[in-house]
Structures are given as structure tokens and as C-alpha cells.
VEXDREN-2710 file (C-alpha; in Angstrom, 1 decimal):
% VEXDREN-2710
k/r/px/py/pz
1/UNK/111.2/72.7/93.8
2/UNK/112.3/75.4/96.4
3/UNK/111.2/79.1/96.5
4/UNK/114.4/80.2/94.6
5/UNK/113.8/77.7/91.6
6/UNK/110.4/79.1/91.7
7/UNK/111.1/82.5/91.3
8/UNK/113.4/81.5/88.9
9/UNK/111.4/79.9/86.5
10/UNK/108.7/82.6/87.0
11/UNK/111.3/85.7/86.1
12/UNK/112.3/83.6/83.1
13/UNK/108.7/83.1/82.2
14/UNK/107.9/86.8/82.8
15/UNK/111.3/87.8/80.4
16/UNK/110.1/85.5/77.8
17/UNK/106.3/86.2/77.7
18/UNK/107.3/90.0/77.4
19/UNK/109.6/89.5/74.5
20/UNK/106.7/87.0/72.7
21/UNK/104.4/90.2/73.1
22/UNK/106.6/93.1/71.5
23/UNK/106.6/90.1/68.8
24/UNK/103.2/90.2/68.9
25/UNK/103.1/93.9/69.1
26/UNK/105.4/94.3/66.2
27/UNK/108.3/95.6/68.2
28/UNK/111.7/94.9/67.6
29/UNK/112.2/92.4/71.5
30/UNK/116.0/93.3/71.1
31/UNK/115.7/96.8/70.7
32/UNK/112.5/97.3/73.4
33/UNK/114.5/94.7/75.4
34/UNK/113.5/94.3/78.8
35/UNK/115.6/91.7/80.6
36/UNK/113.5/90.9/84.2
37/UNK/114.9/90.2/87.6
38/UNK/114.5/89.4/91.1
39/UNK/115.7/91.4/94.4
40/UNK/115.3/89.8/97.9
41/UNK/113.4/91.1/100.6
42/UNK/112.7/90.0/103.9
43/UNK/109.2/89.5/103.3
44/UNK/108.7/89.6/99.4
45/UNK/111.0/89.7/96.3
46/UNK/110.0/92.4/94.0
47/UNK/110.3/91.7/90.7
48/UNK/111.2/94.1/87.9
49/UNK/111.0/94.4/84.0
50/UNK/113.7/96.4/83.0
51/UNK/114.5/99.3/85.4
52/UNK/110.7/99.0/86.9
53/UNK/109.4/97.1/89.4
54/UNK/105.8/95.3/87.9
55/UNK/105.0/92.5/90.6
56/UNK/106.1/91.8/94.1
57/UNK/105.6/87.7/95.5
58/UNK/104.9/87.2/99.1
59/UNK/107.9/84.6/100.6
60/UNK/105.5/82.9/102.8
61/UNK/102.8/82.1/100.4
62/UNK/104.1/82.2/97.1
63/UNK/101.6/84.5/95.9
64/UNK/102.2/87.0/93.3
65/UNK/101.1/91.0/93.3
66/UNK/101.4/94.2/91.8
67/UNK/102.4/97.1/93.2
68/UNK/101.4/100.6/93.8
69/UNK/104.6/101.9/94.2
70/UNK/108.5/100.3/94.0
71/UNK/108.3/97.9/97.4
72/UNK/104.9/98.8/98.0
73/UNK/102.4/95.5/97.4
74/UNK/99.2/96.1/96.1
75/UNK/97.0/93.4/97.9
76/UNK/94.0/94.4/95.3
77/UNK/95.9/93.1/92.1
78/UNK/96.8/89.5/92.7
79/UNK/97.7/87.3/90.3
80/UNK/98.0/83.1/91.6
81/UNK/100.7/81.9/93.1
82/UNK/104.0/81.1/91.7
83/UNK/102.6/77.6/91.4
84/UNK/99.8/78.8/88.9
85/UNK/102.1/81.1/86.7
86/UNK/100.9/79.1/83.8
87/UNK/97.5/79.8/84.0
88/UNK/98.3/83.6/83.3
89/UNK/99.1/85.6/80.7
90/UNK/102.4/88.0/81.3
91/UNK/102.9/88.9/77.7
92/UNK/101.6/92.6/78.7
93/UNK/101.8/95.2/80.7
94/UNK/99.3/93.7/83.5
95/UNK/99.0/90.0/83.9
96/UNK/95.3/88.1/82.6
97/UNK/94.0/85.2/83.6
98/UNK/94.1/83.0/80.3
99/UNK/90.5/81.4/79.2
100/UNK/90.0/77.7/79.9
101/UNK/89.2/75.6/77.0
102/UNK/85.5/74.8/76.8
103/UNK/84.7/71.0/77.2
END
């Protein structure tokens, strides 16, 4: 899988986990609809919910950030790569690292 299939499947991820948690919330997902997307850069794609930007991923390394302002990477909130997109949580407003089953 490329780098553009794997930003794909992560801003479809992102879109879905945030409709499942306005479910979860009790919101109405098509009302408080917040479709996510992906815009190019030269040295990361930011990706936005809705009109906001919420992560940014590095192109060279895959790995994903947030932001402390629109284009502006935050290096102290990282969250995997966009090979570990599972092992999060991206049904709220900040990504969390889901709990590993106990053996």
C-alpha cells in the first residue's frame, strides 16, 4: 500500500470513528456532520474534520500529529504512524491510545 492509500484509509477511518462518537454522544452524525479530508503539502498532509484542521502526517515517516495551529505540527502530540491507526481511538476530539487486552 502506497502513501496515498494510506492516507486514504486513515481519513476514512478518522470520518467514520467521528460519526460512531456523536452516536455515542447522542448527536444526530448527519446533522453534527463532519466529513474529513486531506490537503497535500510538500512535507506533510494536514488533515481536517470539517472546516478544521485536527492532525497533520509527516510524508517521510508516516507519522501522525496534531497541530498547534492550521499547518503548524505539533511534535509533542503524536499519535503512531499511519500504520498503527488501529491501535487508536479517533472517535473524539483528541486521539487515545486504545487499552490492550489483558492475557
Amino acid at each position: 500500500m502506497d502513501l496515498t492509500d494510506k492516507l486514504e484509509t486513515f481519513r476514512a477511518h478518522l470520518e467514520a470513528e467521528t460519526k460512531r462518537g456523536y452516536i455515542a454522544q447522542g448527536y444526530d452524525p448527519e446533522r453534527h456532520r463532519h466529513d474529513c479530508r486531506v490537503k497535500m503539502g510538500r512535507k506533510y498532509a494536514n488533515v481536517d474534520r470539517g472546516d478544521s484542521g485536527v492532525y497533520m502526517v509527516d510524508l517521510a515517516t508516516g507519522e501522525i500529529f496534531g497541530i498547534k495551529a492550521y499547518g503548524v505540527i505539533h511534535r509533542g502530540h503524536q499519535y503512531g504512524t499511519l500504520d498503527t491507526i488501529m491501535d487508536w481511538d479517533w472517535s473524539n476530539y483528541r486521539a487515545v491510545r486504545k487499552q490492550k487486552a489483558a492475557a
